[in-house]
C-alpha positions as CSV (number, residue, x, y, z in Angstrom):
1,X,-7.7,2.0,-35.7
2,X,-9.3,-0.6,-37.5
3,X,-11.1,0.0,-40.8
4,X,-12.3,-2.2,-43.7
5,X,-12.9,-1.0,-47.2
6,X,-15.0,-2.6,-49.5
7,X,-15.1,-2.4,-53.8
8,X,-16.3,-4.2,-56.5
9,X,-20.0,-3.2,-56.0
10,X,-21.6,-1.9,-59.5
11,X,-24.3,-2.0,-62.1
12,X,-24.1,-5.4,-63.3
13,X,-27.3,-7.4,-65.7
14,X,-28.7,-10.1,-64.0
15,X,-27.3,-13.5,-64.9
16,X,-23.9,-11.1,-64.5
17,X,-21.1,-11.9,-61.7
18,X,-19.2,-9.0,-59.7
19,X,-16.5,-9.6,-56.7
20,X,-16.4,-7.8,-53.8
21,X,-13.2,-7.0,-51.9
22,X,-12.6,-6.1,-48.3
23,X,-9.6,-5.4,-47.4
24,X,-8.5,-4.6,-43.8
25,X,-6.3,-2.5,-41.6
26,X,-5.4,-1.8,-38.1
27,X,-6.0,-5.5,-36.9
28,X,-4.1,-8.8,-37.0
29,X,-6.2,-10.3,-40.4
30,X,-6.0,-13.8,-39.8
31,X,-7.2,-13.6,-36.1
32,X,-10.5,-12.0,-37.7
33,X,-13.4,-13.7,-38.9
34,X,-15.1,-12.0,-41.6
35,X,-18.4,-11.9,-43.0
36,X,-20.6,-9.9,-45.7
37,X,-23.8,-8.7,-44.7
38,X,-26.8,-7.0,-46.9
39,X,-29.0,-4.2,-46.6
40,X,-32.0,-4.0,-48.8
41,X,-33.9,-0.7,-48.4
42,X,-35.8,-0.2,-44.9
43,X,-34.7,-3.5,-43.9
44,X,-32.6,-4.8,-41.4
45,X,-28.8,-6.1,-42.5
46,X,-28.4,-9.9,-43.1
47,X,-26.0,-12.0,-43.3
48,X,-25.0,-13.2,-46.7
49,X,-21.5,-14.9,-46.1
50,X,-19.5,-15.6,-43.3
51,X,-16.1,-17.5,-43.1
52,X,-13.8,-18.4,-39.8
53,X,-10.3,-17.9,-39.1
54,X,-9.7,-21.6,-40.6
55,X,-11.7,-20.6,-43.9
56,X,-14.6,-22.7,-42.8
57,X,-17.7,-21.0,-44.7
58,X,-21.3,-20.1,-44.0
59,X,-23.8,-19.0,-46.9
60,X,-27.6,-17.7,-46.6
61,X,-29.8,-19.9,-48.3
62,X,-30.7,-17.5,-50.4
63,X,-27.1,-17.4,-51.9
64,X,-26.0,-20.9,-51.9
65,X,-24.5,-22.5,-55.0
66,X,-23.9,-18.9,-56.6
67,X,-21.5,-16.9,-54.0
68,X,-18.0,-18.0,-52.7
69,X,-16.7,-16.4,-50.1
70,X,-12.7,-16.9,-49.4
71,X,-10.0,-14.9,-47.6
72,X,-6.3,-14.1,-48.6
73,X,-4.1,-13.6,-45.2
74,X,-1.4,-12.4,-47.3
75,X,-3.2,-9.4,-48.7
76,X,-5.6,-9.0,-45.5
77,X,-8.8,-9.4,-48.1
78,X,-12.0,-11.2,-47.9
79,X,-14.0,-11.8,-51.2
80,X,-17.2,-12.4,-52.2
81,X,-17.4,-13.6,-55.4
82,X,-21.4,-13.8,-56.7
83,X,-22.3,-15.2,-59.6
84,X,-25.7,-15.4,-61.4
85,X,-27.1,-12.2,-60.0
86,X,-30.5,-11.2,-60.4
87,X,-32.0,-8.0,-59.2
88,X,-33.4,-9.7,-55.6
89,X,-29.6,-9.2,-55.0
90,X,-29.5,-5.4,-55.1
91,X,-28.6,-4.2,-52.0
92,X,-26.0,-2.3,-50.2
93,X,-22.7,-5.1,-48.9
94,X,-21.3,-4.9,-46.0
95,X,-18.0,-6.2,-44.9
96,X,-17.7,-7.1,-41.3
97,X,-14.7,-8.7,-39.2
98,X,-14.4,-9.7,-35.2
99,X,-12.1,-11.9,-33.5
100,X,-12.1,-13.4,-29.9
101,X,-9.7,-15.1,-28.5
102,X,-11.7,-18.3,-27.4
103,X,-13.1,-18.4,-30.9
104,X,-11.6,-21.7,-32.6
105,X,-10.3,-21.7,-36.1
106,X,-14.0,-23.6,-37.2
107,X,-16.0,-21.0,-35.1
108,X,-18.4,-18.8,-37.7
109,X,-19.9,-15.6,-35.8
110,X,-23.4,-15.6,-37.0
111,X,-24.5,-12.5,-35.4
112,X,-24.2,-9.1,-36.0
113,X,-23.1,-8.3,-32.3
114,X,-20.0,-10.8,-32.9
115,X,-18.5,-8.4,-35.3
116,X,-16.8,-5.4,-34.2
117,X,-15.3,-3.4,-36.9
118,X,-17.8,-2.4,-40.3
119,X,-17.2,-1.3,-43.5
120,X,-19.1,1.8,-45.3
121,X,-20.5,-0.5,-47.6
122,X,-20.5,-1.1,-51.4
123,X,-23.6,-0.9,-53.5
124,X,-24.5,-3.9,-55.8
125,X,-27.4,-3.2,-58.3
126,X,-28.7,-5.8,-60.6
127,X,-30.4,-4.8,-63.8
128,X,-33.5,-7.3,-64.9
């Protein structure tokens, strides 16, 4: 069984940075690509971060220039490391992960359909 657990959500000021984790279980890591999505309230969940079996990278506009996304095979983690927050950032973070095996190392799933295994989520609130 295949599960994913996020941490590292929190209370943080804006101009503040937090990491996320996602650490996962149950599946081969590095055949996975991974990716953190957000929920804001009554919205749908978008895509924040994505990165490939090859560490190739994918950011939402929104985000780009203030969040790194990496992986660590060795400790089957993904992180999301966001810096200068500010309270349009509070949401709920999802990690994701899904692997084909006709996905290259460069391919970056940019769907929510391409994942197949979700975390519960971790909450990020930003103070103003």
């Amino acid at each position: 069984q295949v599960q994913l657990v996020e941490s590292g959500g929190g209370l943080v000021q804006a101009g503040g940075s937090l990491r996320l984790s996602c650490v996962i279980s149950g599946s081969t890591f590095s055949r996975n690509a991974i990716a953190w999505y957000r929920q804001f309230p009554g919205k749908e969940r978008e895509l924040v971060a994505a990165i490939s079996r090859g560490s190739s990278t994918t950011y939402a506009d929104s985000v780009k220039g203030r969040f790194t996304m990496s992986r660590e095979n060795t400790r089957n983690t993904a992180y999301l490391q966001m810096n200068s927050l500010t309270p349009e950032d509070t949401a709920v973070y999802y990690c994701a992960a899904g692997g084909k095996d006709w996905w290259s190392n460069f391919y970056i799933p940019r769907t929510r359909s391409e994942y197949a295994y979700w975390g519960q989520g971790t909450r990020v609130t930003v103070s103003s």
